[in-house]
LOBALO-241652 format. One record per residue: residue in one letter; z, y, x of N, C-alpha, C, O in turn. Coordinates in steps of 0.001 Angstrom, whole numbers, plus 524288, in hexadecimal, padded with zeros to 5 digits. Atoms other than C-alpha are relative to their C-alpha. Layout:
N
aZYXZYXZYXZYX
...
***
This chain:
110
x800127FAD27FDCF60C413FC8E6D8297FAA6801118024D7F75A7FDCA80385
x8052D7FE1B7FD956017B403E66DD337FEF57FFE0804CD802378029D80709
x801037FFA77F80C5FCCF402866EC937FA5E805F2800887F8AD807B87FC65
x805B87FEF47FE865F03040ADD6F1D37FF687FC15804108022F7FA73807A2
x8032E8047A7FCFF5E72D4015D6F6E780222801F68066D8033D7FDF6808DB
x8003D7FFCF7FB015E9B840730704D3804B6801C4801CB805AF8043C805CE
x7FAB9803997FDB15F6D8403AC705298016A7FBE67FECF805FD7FABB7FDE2
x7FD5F805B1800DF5F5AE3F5E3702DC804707FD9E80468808AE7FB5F80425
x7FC58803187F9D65F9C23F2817122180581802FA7FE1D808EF8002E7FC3B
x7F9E97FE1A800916060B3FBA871007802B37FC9C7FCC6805BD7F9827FED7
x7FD9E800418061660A903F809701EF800FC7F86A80290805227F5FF8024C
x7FEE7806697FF1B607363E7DD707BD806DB8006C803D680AB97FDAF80301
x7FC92800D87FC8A610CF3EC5F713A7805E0801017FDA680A147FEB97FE21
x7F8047FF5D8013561CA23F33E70CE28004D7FA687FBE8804647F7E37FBB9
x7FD0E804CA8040061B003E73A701818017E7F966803E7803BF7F550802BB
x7FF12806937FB2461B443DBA870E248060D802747FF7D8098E7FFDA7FD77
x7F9DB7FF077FD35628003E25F711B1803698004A7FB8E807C17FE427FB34
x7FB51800B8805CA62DAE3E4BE703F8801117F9177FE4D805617F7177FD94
x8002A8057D7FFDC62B3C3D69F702328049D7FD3D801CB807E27FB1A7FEFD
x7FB17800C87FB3E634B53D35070D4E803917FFFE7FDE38062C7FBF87FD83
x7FA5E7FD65800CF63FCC3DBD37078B800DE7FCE97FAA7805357FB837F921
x7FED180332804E163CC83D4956FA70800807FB3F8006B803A57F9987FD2E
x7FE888059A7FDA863CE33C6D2700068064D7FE268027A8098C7FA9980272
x7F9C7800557FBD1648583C99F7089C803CE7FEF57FBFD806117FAB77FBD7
x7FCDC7FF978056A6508C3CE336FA6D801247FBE27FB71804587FC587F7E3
x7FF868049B803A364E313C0AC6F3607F8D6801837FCA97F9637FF587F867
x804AE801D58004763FC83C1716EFC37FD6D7FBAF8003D7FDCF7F9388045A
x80225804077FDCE6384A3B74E6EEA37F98D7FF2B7FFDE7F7377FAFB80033
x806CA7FE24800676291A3BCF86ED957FF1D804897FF5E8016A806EA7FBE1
x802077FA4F800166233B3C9366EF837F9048007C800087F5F57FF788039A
x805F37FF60800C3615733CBEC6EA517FE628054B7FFA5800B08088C7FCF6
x8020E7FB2E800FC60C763D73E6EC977FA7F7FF17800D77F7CC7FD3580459
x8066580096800DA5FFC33D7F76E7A17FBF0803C67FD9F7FB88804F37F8FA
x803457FC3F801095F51D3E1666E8D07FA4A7FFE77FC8A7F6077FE267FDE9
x8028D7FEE18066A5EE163E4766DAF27F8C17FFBF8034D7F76F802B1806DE
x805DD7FFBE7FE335DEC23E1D36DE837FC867FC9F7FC577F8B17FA087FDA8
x8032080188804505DAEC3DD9D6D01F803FC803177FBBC806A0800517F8D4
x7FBFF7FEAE8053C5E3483E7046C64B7FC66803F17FD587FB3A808617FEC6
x803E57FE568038D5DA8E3EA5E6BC8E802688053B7FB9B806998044A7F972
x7FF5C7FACE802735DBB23F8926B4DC8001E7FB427F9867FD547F7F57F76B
x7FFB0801E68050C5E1583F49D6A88F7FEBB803AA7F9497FCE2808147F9BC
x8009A7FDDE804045E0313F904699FD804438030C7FEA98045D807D87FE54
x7F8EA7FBC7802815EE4F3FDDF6958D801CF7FF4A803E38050E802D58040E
x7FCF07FD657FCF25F3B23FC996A1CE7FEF47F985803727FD897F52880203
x801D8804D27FAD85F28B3F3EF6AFF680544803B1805EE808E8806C88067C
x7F9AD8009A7FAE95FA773F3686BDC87FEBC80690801398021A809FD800FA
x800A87F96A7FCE65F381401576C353801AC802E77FB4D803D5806C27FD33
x7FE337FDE4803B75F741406C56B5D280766800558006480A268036B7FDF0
x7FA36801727FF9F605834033A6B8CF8017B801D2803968059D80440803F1
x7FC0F7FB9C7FB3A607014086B6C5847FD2280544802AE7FE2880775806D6
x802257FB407FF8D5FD5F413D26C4097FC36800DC805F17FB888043580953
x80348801697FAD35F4BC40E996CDF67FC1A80393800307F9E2804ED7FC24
x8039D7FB0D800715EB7D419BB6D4067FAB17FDA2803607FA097F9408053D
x8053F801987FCA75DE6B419236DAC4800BE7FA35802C18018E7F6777FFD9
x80132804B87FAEF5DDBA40DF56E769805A57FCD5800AC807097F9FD8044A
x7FAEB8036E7FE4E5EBE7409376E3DC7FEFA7FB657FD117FC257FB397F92F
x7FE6980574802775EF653FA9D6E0DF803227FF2C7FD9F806D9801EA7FEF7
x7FC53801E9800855F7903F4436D94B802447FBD080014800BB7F7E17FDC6
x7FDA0804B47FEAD602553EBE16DED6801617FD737FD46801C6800147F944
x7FDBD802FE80379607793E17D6D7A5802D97FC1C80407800867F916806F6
x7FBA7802617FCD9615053DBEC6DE64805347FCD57FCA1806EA7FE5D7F868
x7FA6C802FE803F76210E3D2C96D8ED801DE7FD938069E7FF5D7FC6E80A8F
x7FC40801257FBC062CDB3CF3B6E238802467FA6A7FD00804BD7FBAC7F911
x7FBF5806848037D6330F3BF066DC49802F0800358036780262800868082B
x7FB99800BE7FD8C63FA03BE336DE25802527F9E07FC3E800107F8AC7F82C
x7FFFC8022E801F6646FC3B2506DAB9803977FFD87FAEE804367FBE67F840
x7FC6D7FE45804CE64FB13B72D6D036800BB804907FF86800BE80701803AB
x7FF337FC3E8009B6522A3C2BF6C9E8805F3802D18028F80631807818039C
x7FD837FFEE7FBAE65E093C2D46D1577FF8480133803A880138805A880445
x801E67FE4B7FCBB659513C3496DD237FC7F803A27FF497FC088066B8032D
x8042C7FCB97FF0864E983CB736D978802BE8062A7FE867FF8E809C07FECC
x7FEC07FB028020D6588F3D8416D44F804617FFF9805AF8054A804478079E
x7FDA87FE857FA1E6617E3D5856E2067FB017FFA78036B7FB7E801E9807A3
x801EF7FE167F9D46564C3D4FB6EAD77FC3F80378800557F936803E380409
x802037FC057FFFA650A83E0CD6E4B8802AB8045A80150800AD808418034C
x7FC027FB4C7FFB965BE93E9496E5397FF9E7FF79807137FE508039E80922
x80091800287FCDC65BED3E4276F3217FB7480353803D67FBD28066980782
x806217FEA97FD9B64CC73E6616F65A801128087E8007C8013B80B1780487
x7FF0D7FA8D8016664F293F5BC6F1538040D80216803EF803DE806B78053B
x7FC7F7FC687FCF865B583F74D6FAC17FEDA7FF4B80793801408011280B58
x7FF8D802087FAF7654A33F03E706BE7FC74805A3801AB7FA7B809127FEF0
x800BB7F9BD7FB43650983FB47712F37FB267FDFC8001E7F81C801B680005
x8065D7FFBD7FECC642323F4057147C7FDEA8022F7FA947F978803F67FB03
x803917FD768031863E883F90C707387FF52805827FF367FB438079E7FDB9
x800727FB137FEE1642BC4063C708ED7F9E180298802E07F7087FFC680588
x805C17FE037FF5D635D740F8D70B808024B80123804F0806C9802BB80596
x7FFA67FD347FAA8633D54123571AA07FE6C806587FDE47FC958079B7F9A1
x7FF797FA467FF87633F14211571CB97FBB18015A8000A7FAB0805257FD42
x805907FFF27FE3E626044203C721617FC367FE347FCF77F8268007D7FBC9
x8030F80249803BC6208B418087195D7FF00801687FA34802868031C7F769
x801527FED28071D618E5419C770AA27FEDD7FC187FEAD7FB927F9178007B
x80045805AB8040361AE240FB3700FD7F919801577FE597F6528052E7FD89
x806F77FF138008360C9140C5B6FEF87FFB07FF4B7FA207FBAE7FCAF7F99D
x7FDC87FF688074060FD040CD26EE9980259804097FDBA805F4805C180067
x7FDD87FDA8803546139D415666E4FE805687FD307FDB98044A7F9EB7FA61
x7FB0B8049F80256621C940E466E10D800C7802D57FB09803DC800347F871
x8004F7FD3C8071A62167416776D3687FD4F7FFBA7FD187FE5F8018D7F8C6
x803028032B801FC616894106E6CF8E7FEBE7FADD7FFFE7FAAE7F89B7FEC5
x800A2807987FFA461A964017F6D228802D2800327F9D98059D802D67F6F6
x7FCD28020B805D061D863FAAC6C69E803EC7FAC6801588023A7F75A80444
x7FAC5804917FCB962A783F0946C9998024C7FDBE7F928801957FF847F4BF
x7FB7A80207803CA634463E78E6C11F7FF4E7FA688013B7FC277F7618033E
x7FF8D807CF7FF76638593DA4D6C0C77FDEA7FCAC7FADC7FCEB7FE817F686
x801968036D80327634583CEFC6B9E38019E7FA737FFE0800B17F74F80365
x7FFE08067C800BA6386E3C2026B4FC7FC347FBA57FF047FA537FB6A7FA98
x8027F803FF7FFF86308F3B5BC6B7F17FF62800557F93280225803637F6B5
x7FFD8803748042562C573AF456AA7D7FBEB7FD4D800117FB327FA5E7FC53
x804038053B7FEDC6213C3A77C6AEFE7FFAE800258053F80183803F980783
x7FF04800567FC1061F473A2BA6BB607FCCA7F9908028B7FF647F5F180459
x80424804B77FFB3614563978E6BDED7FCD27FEA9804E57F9B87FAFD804D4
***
Protein backbone atom coordinates (compact mmCIF):
# COMPACT_ATOMS: atom_id res chain seq x y z
CA UNK A 1 0.00 0.00 0.00
CA UNK A 2 0.92 3.44 -0.40
CA UNK A 3 2.06 5.75 2.83
CA UNK A 4 3.18 9.65 2.24
CA UNK A 5 6.50 9.92 3.58
CA UNK A 6 5.04 12.27 6.36
CA UNK A 7 3.04 9.81 7.79
CA UNK A 8 5.52 7.31 8.48
CA UNK A 9 5.27 8.01 12.55
CA UNK A 10 1.35 7.56 12.17
CA UNK A 11 1.06 4.57 9.69
CA UNK A 12 4.36 2.96 12.26
CA UNK A 13 1.73 3.82 15.26
CA UNK A 14 -1.72 2.47 14.01
CA UNK A 15 0.57 -0.76 12.46
CA UNK A 16 2.41 -1.25 16.41
CA UNK A 17 -1.20 -1.49 17.57
CA UNK A 18 -2.70 -3.58 14.70
CA UNK A 19 0.09 -5.88 15.44
CA UNK A 20 -1.23 -6.46 18.99
CA UNK A 21 -4.81 -7.29 17.76
CA UNK A 22 -3.02 -9.71 15.25
CA UNK A 23 -0.79 -11.42 17.81
CA UNK A 24 -3.51 -11.53 20.37
CA UNK A 25 -5.87 -13.66 17.39
CA UNK A 26 -3.19 -16.52 16.90
CA UNK A 27 -0.48 -14.75 14.89
CA UNK A 28 2.65 -15.56 15.01
CA UNK A 29 4.72 -12.53 13.05
CA UNK A 30 3.87 -9.33 11.88
CA UNK A 31 6.14 -7.51 9.38
CA UNK A 32 6.06 -3.99 8.12
CA UNK A 33 8.44 -2.64 5.95
CA UNK A 34 8.99 0.67 4.50
CA UNK A 35 9.88 0.52 0.55
CA UNK A 36 13.33 2.70 0.40
CA UNK A 37 14.78 0.77 -2.74
CA UNK A 38 11.60 -0.01 -5.18
CA UNK A 39 12.77 0.63 -8.37
CA UNK A 40 10.22 1.99 -11.35
CA UNK A 41 9.76 -1.01 -13.30
CA UNK A 42 9.27 -1.87 -17.08
CA UNK A 43 5.70 -3.60 -17.44
CA UNK A 44 4.85 -3.10 -14.14
CA UNK A 45 6.49 -2.70 -10.23
CA UNK A 46 5.01 -2.25 -6.46
CA UNK A 47 4.10 1.84 -7.07
CA UNK A 48 2.47 0.59 -10.32
CA UNK A 49 0.25 -1.71 -8.21
CA UNK A 50 -0.90 0.53 -5.72
CA UNK A 51 -0.87 3.70 -7.88
CA UNK A 52 1.68 5.26 -5.83
CA UNK A 53 1.68 9.25 -6.23
CA UNK A 54 4.35 11.86 -5.67
CA UNK A 55 6.31 11.57 -1.83
CA UNK A 56 4.29 8.27 -1.08
CA UNK A 57 6.00 4.88 -0.10
CA UNK A 58 5.43 1.68 -0.58
CA UNK A 59 4.68 -0.64 2.30
CA UNK A 60 5.37 -4.06 2.06
CA UNK A 61 3.61 -6.14 5.16
CA UNK A 62 2.74 -10.12 5.72
CA UNK A 63 0.99 -11.30 9.07
CA UNK A 64 2.43 -15.72 9.74
CA UNK A 65 0.09 -17.44 11.22
CA UNK A 66 0.59 -20.98 12.14
CA UNK A 67 -1.92 -22.67 10.00
CA UNK A 68 -4.30 -21.80 7.68
CA UNK A 69 -6.65 -22.58 10.27
CA UNK A 70 -5.80 -20.38 12.51
CA UNK A 71 -5.03 -17.88 10.08
CA UNK A 72 -9.08 -17.73 8.49
CA UNK A 73 -10.40 -17.81 12.53
CA UNK A 74 -8.11 -15.22 13.69
CA UNK A 75 -8.93 -13.11 10.77
CA UNK A 76 -12.53 -13.20 10.96
CA UNK A 77 -11.70 -12.39 14.57
CA UNK A 78 -9.08 -9.43 13.91
CA UNK A 79 -12.06 -7.73 11.51
CA UNK A 80 -14.72 -8.06 14.44
CA UNK A 81 -12.25 -6.85 17.28
CA UNK A 82 -13.26 -2.87 18.67
CA UNK A 83 -9.24 -1.87 18.57
CA UNK A 84 -9.34 -2.09 14.83
CA UNK A 85 -12.33 -0.21 14.30
CA UNK A 86 -11.31 3.57 13.00
CA UNK A 87 -11.36 6.17 16.00
CA UNK A 88 -13.81 8.98 15.08
CA UNK A 89 -10.93 11.41 15.12
CA UNK A 90 -8.51 9.80 13.66
CA UNK A 91 -7.29 9.40 9.59
CA UNK A 92 -6.03 6.19 8.52
CA UNK A 93 -2.66 7.43 7.27
CA UNK A 94 -3.37 5.04 3.79
CA UNK A 95 -5.52 4.80 1.12
CA UNK A 96 -7.14 1.05 2.01
CA UNK A 97 -8.40 0.86 -1.86
CA UNK A 98 -5.27 0.91 -3.01
CA UNK A 99 -3.63 -1.94 -0.70
CA UNK A 100 -3.09 -4.95 -2.42
CA UNK A 101 -3.98 -8.20 0.21
CA UNK A 102 -4.43 -12.21 -0.09
CA UNK A 103 -3.07 -15.13 1.40
CA UNK A 104 -0.43 -17.35 0.60
CA UNK A 105 0.90 -20.78 1.04
CA UNK A 106 4.45 -21.41 2.25
CA UNK A 107 6.34 -23.56 -0.50
CA UNK A 108 9.80 -22.76 0.38
CA UNK A 109 10.96 -21.79 3.46
CA UNK A 110 14.94 -21.83 4.24
Amino acid sequence: MPVEAGKKDAYRGMASKASTVFRDHGATRVVEAWGDDVPDGTVTDFKGAVQARGDEHVIFSWVEWPSKETRDVGMAKVMEDARMKPDGNAEMPFDGKRMVYGGFAPILDR
